[in-house]
C-alpha positions as CSV (number, residue, x, y, z in Angstrom):
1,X,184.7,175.7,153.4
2,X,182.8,174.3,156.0
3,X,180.2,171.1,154.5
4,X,177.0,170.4,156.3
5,X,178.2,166.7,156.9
6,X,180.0,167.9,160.3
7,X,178.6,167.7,163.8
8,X,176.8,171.0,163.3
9,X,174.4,169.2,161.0
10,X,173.1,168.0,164.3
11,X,171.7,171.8,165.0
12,X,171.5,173.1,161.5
13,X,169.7,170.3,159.6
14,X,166.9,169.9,162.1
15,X,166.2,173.3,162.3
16,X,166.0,173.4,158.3
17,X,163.9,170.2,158.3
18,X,161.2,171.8,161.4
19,X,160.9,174.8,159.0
20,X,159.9,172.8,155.9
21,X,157.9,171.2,158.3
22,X,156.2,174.3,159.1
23,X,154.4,174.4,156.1
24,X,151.4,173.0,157.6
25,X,152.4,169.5,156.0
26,X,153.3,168.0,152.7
27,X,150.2,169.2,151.2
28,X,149.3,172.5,153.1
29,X,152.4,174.5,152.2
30,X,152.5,178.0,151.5
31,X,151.2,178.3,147.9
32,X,150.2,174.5,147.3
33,X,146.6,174.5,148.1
34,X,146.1,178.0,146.6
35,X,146.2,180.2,143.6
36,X,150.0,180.4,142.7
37,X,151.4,182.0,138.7
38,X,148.1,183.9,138.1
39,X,149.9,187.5,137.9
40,X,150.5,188.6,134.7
41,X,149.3,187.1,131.1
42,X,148.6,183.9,131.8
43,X,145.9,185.2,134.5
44,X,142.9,185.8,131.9
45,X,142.6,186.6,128.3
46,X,143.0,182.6,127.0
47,X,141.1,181.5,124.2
48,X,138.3,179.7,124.2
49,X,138.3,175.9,125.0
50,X,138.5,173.8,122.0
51,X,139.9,177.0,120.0
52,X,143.3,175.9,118.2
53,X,144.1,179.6,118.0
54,X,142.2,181.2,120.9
55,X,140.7,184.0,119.1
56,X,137.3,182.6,117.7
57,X,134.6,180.2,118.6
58,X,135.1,176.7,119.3
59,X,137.2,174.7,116.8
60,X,136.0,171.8,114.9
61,X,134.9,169.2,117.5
62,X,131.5,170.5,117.3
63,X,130.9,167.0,118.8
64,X,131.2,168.2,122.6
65,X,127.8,169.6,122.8
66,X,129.5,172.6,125.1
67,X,131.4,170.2,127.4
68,X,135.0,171.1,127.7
69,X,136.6,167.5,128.2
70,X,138.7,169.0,131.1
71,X,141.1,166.6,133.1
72,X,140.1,166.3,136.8
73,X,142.2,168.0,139.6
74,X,145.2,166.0,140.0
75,X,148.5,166.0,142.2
76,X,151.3,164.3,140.5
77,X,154.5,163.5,142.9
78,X,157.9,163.7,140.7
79,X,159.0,160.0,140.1
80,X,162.9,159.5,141.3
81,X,164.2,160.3,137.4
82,X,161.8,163.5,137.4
83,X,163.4,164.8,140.9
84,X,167.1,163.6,139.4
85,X,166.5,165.4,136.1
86,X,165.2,168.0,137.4
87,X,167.9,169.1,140.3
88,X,170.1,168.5,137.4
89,X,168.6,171.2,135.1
90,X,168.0,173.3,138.0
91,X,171.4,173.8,140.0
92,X,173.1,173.1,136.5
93,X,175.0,170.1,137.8
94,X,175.6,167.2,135.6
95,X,176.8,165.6,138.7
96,X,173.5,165.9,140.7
97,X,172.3,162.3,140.5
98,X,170.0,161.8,143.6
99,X,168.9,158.5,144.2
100,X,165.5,158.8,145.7
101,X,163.0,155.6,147.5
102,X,160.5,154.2,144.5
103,X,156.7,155.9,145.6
104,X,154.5,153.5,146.4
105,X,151.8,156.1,146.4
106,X,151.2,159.6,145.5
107,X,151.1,160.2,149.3
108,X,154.7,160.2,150.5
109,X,155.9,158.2,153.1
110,X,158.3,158.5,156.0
111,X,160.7,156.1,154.5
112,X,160.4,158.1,151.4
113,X,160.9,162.1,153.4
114,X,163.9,160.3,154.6
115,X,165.3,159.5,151.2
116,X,164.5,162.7,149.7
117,X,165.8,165.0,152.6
118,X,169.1,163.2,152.3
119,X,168.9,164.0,148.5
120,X,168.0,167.5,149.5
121,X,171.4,167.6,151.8
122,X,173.6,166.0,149.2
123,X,172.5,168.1,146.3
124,X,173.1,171.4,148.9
125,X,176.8,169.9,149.3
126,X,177.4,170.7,145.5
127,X,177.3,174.5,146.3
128,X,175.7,174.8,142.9
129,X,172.8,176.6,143.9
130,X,175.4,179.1,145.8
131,X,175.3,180.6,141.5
132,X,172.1,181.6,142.4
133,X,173.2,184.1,144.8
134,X,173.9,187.8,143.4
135,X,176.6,189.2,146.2
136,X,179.2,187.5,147.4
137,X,178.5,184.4,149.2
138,X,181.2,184.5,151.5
139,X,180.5,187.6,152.9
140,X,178.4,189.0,156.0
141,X,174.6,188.0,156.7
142,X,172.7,189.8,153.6
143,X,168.8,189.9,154.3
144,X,168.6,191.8,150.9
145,X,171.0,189.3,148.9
146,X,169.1,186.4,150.8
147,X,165.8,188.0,149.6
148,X,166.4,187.8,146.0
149,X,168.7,184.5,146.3
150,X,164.7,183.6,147.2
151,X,162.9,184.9,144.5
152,X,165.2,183.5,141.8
153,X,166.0,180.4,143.1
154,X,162.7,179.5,144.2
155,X,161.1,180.5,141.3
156,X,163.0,178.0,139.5
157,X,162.5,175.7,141.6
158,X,158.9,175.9,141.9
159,X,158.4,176.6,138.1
160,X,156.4,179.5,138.8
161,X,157.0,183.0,140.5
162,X,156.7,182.8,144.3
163,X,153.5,184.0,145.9
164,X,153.6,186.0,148.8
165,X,153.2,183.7,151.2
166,X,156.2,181.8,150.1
167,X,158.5,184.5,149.8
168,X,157.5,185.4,153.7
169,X,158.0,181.4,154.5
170,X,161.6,181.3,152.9
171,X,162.6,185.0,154.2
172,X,161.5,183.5,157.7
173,X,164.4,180.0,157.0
174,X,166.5,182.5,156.0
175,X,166.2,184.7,159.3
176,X,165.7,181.9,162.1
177,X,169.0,180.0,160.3
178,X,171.3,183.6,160.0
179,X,170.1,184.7,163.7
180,X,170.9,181.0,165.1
181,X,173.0,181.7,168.4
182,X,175.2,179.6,170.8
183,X,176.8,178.0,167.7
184,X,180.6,178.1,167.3
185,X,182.1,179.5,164.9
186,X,178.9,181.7,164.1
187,X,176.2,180.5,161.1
188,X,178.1,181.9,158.0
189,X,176.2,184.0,155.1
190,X,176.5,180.7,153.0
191,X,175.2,178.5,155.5
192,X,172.0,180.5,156.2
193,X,172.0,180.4,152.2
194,X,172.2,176.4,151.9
195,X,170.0,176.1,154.5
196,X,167.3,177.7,152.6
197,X,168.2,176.0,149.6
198,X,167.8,172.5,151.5
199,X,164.4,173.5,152.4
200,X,163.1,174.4,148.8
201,X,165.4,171.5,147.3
202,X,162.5,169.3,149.2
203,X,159.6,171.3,149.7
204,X,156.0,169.9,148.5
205,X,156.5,173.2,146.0
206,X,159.1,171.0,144.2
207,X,158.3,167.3,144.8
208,X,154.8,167.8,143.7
209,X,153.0,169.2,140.5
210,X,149.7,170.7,142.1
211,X,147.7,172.5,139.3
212,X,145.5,175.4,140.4
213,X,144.4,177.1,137.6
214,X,142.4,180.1,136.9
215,X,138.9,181.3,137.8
216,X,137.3,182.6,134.4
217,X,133.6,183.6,134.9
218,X,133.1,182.4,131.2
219,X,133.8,178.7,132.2
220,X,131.7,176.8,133.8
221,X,132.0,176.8,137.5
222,X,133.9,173.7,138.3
223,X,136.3,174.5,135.0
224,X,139.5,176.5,135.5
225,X,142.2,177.5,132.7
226,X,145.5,176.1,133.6
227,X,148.5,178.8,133.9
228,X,150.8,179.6,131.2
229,X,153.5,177.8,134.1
230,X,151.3,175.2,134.5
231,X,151.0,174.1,131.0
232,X,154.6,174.6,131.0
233,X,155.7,171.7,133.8
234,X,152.8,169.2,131.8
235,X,154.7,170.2,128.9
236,X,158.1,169.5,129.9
237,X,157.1,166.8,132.3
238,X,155.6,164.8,129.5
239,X,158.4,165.4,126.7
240,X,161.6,165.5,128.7
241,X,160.8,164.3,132.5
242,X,162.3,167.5,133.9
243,X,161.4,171.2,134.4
244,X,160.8,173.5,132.1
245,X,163.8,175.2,129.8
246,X,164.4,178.8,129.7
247,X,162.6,179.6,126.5
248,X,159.5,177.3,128.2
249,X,159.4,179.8,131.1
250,X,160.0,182.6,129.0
251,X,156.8,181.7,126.8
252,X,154.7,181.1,129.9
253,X,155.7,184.3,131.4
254,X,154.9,186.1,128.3
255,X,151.8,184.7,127.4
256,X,152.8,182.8,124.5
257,X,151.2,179.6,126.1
258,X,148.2,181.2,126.8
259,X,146.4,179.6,123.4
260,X,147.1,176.3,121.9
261,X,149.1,177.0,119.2
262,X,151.4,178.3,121.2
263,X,151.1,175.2,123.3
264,X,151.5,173.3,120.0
265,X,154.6,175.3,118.9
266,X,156.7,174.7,122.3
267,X,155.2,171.5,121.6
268,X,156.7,170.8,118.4
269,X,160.2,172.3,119.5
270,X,160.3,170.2,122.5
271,X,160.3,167.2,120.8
272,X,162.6,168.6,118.3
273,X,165.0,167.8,121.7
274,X,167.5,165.1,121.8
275,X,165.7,165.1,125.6
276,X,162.3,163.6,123.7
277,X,163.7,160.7,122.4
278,X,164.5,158.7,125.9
279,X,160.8,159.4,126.5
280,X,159.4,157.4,123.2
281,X,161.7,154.8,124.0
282,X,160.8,154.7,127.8
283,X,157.1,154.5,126.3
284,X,157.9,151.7,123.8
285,X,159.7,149.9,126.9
286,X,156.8,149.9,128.9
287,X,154.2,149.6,126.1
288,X,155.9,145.9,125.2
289,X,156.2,145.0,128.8
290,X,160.4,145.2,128.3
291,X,160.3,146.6,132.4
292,X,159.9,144.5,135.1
293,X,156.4,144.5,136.7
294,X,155.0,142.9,139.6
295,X,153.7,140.3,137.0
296,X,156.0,140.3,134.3
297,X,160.1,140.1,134.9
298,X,162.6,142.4,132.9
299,X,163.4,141.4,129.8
300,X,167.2,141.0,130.9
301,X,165.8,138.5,133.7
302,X,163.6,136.1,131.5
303,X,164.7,132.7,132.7
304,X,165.7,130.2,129.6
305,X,166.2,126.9,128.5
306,X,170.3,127.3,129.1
307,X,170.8,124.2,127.1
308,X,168.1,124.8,124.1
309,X,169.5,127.8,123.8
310,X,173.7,128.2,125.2
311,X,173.5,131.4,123.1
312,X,171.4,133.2,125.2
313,X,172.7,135.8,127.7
314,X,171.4,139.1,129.7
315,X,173.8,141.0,127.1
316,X,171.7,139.6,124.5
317,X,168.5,140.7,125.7
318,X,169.8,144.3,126.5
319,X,170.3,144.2,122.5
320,X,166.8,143.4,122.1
321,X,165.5,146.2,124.3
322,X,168.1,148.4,122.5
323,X,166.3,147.1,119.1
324,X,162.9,147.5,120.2
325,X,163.7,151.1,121.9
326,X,165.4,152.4,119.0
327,X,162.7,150.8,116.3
328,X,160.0,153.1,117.9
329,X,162.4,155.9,118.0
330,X,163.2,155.2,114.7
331,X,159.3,155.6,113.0
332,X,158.6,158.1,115.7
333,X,161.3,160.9,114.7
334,X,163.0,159.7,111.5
335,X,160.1,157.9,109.9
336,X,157.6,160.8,110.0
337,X,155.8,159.3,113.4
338,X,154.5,156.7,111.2
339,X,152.3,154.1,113.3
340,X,152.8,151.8,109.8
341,X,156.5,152.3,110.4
342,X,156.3,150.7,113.4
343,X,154.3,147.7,112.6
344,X,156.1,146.8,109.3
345,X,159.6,148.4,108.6
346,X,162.4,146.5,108.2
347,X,164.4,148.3,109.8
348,X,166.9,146.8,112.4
349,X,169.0,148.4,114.9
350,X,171.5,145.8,116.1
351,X,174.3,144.4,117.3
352,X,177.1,141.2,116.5
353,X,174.8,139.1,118.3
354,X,171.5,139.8,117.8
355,X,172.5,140.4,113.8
356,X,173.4,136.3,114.3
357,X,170.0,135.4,116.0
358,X,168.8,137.6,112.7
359,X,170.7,135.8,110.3
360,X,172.1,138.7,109.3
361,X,174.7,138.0,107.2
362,X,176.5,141.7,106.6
363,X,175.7,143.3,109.5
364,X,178.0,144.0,113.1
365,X,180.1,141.5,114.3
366,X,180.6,142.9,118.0
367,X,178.4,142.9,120.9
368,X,179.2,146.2,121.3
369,X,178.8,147.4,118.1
370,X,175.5,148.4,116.7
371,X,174.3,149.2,113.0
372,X,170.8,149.7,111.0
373,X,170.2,147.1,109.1
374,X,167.7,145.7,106.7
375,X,166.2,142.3,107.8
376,X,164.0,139.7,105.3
377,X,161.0,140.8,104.7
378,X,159.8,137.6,104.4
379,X,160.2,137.1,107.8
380,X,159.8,140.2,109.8
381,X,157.4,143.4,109.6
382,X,157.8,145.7,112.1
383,X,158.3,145.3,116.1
384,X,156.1,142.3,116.8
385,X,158.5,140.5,114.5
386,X,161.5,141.5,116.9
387,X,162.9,139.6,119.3
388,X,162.1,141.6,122.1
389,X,158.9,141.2,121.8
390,X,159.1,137.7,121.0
391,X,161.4,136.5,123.4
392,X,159.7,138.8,126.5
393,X,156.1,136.9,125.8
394,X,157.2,133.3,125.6
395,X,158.2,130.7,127.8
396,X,161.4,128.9,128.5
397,X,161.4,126.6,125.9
398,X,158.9,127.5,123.6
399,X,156.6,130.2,121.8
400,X,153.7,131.0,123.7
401,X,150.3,131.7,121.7
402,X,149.2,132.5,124.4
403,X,151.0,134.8,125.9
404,X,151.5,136.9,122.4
405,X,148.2,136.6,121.4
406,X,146.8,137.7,124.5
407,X,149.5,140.7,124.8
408,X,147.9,141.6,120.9
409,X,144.6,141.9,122.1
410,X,144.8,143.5,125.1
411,X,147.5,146.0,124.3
412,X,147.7,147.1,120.6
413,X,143.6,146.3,120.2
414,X,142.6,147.5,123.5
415,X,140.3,144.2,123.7
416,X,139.1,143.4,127.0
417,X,139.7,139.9,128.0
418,X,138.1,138.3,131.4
419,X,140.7,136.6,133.6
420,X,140.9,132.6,133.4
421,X,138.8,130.8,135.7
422,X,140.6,130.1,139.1
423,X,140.9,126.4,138.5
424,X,142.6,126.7,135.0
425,X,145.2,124.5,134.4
426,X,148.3,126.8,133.7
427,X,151.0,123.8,132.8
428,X,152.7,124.2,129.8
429,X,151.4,121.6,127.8
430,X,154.3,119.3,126.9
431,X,154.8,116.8,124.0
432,X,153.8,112.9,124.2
433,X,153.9,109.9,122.4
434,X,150.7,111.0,120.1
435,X,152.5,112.2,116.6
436,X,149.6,114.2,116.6
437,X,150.3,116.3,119.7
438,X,153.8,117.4,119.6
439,X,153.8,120.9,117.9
440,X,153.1,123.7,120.7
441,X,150.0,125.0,118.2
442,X,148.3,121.3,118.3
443,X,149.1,121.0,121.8
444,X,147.2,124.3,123.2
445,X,144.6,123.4,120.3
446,X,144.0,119.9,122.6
447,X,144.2,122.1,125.8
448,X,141.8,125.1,124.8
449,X,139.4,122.6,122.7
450,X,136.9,123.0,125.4
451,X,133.4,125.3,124.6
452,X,134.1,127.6,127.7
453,X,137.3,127.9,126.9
454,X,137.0,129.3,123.2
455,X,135.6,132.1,124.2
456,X,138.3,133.8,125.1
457,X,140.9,131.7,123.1
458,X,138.9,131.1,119.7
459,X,140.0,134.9,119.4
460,X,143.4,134.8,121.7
461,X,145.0,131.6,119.9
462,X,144.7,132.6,116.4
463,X,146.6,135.7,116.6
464,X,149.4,133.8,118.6
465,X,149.7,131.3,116.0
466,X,150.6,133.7,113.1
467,X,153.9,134.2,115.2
468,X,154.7,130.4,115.2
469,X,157.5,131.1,112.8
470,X,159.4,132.5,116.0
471,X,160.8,130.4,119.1
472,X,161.1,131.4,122.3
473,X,164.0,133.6,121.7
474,X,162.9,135.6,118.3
475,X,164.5,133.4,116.2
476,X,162.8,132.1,112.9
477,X,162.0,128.7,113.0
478,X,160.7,126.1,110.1
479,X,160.5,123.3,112.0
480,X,159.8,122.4,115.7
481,X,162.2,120.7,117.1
482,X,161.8,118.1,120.2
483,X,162.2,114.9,121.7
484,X,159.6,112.6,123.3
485,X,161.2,109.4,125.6
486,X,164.9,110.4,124.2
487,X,163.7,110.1,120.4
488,X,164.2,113.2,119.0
489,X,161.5,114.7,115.8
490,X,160.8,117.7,113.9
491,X,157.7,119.2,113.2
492,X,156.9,121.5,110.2
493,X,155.3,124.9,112.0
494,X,151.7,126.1,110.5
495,X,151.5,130.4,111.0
496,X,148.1,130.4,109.2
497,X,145.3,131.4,110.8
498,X,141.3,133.0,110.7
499,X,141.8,135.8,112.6
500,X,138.3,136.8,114.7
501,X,139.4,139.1,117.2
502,X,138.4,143.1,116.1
503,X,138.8,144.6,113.1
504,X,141.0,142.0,112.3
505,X,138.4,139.2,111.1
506,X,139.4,136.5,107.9
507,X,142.7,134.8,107.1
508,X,146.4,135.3,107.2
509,X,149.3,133.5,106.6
510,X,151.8,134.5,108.7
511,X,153.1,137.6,111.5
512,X,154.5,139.5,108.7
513,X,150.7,139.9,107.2
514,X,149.1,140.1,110.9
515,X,151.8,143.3,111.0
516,X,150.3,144.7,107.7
517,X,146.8,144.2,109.2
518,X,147.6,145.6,112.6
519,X,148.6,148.7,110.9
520,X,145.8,149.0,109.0
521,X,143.3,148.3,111.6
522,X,140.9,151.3,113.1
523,X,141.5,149.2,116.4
524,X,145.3,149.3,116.7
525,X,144.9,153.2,115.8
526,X,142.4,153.6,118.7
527,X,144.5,151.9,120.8
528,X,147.6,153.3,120.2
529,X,145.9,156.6,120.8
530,X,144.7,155.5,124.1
531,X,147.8,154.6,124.8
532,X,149.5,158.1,124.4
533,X,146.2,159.9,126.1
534,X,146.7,157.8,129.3
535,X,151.0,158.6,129.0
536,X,149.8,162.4,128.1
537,X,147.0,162.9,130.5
538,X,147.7,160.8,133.8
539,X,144.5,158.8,133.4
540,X,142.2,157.2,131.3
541,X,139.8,158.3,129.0
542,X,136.3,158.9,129.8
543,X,132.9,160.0,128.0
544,X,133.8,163.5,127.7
545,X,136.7,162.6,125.7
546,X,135.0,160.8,123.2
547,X,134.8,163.5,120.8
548,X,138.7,164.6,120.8
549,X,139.2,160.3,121.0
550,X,137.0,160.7,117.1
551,X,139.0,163.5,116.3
552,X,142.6,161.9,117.0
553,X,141.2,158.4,115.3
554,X,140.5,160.6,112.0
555,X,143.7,162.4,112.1
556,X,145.6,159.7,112.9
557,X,144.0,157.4,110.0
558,X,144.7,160.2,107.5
559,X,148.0,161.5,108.5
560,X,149.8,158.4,109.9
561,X,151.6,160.7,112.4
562,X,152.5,159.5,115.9
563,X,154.3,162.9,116.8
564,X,151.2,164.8,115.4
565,X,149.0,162.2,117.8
566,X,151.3,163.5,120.6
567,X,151.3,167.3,120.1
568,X,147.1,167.2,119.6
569,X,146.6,165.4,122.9
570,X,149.0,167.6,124.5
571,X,147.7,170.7,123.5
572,X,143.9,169.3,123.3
573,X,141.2,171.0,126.4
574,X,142.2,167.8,128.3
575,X,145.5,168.7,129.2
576,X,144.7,172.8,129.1
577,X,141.6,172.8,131.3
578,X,141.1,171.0,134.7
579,X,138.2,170.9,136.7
580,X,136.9,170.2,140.4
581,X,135.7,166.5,140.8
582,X,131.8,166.0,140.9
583,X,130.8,166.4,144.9
């Protein structure tokens, strides 16, 4: 069987790349700046916004005053793990790894139709979409074959049926490639087939998630109802980073998705998935700041102090991401989704060396094996007693205060905190001859003493020093230990601390009772569900989401439920309504 890697690439791959090109550009494709999925159920009928059954009036966030909090009209390019997952689930393929250019922007780049055309050509080498075709493949030129090789093919591909115009677009690859002359031996049946396959393997119909919605004369006029199809792909985009399932195209064909509690059942059943759990734990990564950044290194690439601490390798960290991952995993499916879980379970998920680090005494022996285990609960309370955290948001050689405390209020409080001034001193402070200056906490008390300073770190430092107990790696720690001149000493570490940053106000003794009042606070719980809305809905929240932001807080307070936070925002108005920005 002839591959497309052979010299007549040179005449067959251009051509298939001028007809996706044809499309009137990445945007202006057939179907991708108009109306596409609207035949059928999903195209009217949907109850009303705010209606958890779609049959009645509007549901209990009487709050709105008749706003419907829709998302703005967004395009959302596949990420390289979206496009890899889903030409996976699409040709059926658990070989199909296409490694596509990182976007820099939603607007695709030359560099980047490079890289995914290649992908495009590779994946078409598989032959797997060749299962797609309903007569034999290797037989003559079939315009009737090719015709519904189109329709089913591309329908999958673009997670939707195929308008009209799109099924005349793809007819017209399929036609120019079969009727290709001068070419020696002649184009094959399969050929004409892969070429069509190449184009819709990296047309804009794929790479991009364009949501049109529906025109209802009972919304207002910049409001339109997503498709059943389209609350399908931000369904399975969201939970599993891939296309939709069969059953998920089944119940947007059918109407099933046309309220939202059927939203909220596919919902549920989607993260009922083994798929869902790699996305908690790619949330927890990114939450904690375990990925590298263009300010903050991978947690596998934090640079330290080889000789304070020989133990220390890349392995070792990749055990704490693995703890960290599988903590929030843990609370979010086995633990009931419970946000107190998170912040104070004991629960460990390690291996031989990060049990050691733990002072685990019955635990794995192995670096590669791993085990729950119980840790002291004396000494840790949930994940930002864990050495990933710990170990990601300190220095070299030392704890940071800083660094944790500010990571606290920013991220699990949601606090905003100004940028230091441009001529702040950023050295680590270091110990000196004064006995009274030689623990980190008395050294950044001498360094951030100042009256402009404690406005920012009067709230910052406090919270930092309740996790003094922990060095730079995660370990526990009594004593501090150092050396001035060549004379070594120890230092007994204080964790207590007047908290005055949020809800958070009055003493505490330690991180294991900042991890109690973290997962207690109304401002961890508003934060956490910002959080998700920005991971569920592509952006942040704005005034019109104030009253489903109430509603969430409430439930969340009462019902402790991290899955339940994700199935409400999911299948809130937000994410089932969109509407035309303000002109």
């Amino acid at each position: 069987m002839r591959q497309f890697r052979n010299p007549r690439k040179v005449q067959l791959l251009p051509l298939a790349t001028l007809l996706l090109a044809g499309c009137s550009g990445v945007i202006g494709a057939p179907g991708i700046s108009g109306d596409n999925g609207q035949a059928g159920p999903n195209a009217g009928g949907l109850g009303a916004p705010g209606d958890p059954n779609g049959t009645g009036p509007a549901s209990n966030l009487t709050c709105t005053g008749g706003k419907i909090p829709a998302s703005p009209v967004a395009l959302h390019r596949l990420s390289p793990e979206e496009y890899a997952n889903t030409a996976r689930d699409l040709l059926v393929a658990p070989m199909a790894n296409p490694k596509l250019e990182p976007p820099t922007d939603n607007v695709i780049t030359e560099l980047e139709v490079a890289s995914l055309n290649g992908a495009a050509h590779d994946l078409v080498a598989l032959k797997a979409h060749r299962t797609f075709v309903p007569c034999d493949v290797n037989g003559p030129q079939d315009a009737a074959c090719a015709a519904k090789f189109i329709d089913k093919f591309g329908a999958m591909a673009f997670r939707r049926p195929l308008d009209a115009d799109e099924q005349t677009w793809l007819t017209g690859v399929y036609s120019k490639v079969s009727a290709l002359t001068g070419v020696t031996p002649a184009i094959t049946f399969g050929e004409s087939i892969d070429a069509v396959a190449e184009v819709i393997l990296q047309s804009p119909q794929l790479v991009y998630i364009n949501e049109v919605g529906v025109v209802d004369a009972s919304l207002p006029s910049d409001v339109r109802r997503l498709t059943g199809y389209e609350r399908a792909s931000r369904l399975s985009y969201l939970l599993w980073s891939t296309m939709p399932d069969e059953a998920l195209r089944t119940a947007a064909g059918g109407g099933a998705l046309d309220t939202p509690a059927g939203v909220r059942t596919q919902a549920d059943r989607l993260l009922s998935d083994p798929r869902a759990r790699q996305m908690v734990r790619r949330f927890a990564s990114t939450w904690l700041g375990l990925d590298a950044t263009t300010l903050h290194p991978a947690i596998e690439t934090i640079g330290k102090n080889k000789t304070k601490f020989a133990y220390d390798t890349p392995g070792l960290r990749d055990a704490m991401r693995q703890e960290t991952e599988s903590l929030y995993e843990h609370a979010f499916f086995e633990k009931n989704g419970s946000f107190k879980a998170l912040l104070t379970s004991t629960d460990a998920y390690v291996n031989g060396p990060l049990a050691t680090l733990y002072g685990v005494k019955s635990g794995p022996t192995s670096a590669d094996q791993y085990a729950w285990v119980t840790l002291d609960s004396a000494q840790r309370a949930g994940i930002f007693t864990r050495a990933g955290f710990l170990a990601s948001e300190a220095s070299a050689d030392y704890q940071s205060p800083v660094h944790r405390g500010v990571f606290i209020m920013r991220n699990t409080l949601c606090q905003n905190l100004p940028p230091p001034p441009p001529n702040v001193d950023n050295t680590p402070p270091t110990p000196n001859g004064s006995t009274q200056l030689r623990s980190v906490r008395s050294l950044l008390d001498a360094k951030t003493a100042g009256g402009s300073c404690q406005s920012c770190h009067g709230m910052i430092n406090p919270i930092g020093f309740t996790l003094e107990n922990y060095d730079a790696m995660g370990a526990w720690q009594t004593q501090e230990k150092g050396a001035v001149d060549g004379a070594p000493y120890t230092v007994d570490v204080d964790a207590k601390a007047t908290l005055k940053a949020a809800d958070l106000a009055g003493p505490v003794q330690s991180g294991v009772e900042l991890s109690s009042l973290l997962a207690n606070s109304d401002d961890a719980r508003t934060c956490v569900i910002q959080k998700w809305f920005e991971k569920a809905l592509a952006r942040t929240a704005s005034d019109d989401d104030k009253c489903l932001m109430a509603d969430l807080q409430s439930k969340l307070k009462a019902n402790d439920d991290l899955k339940g936070l994700v199935i409400a925002l999911a299948s809130s108005d937000a994410a089932l309504f969109i509407k035309e920005p303000a002109q």
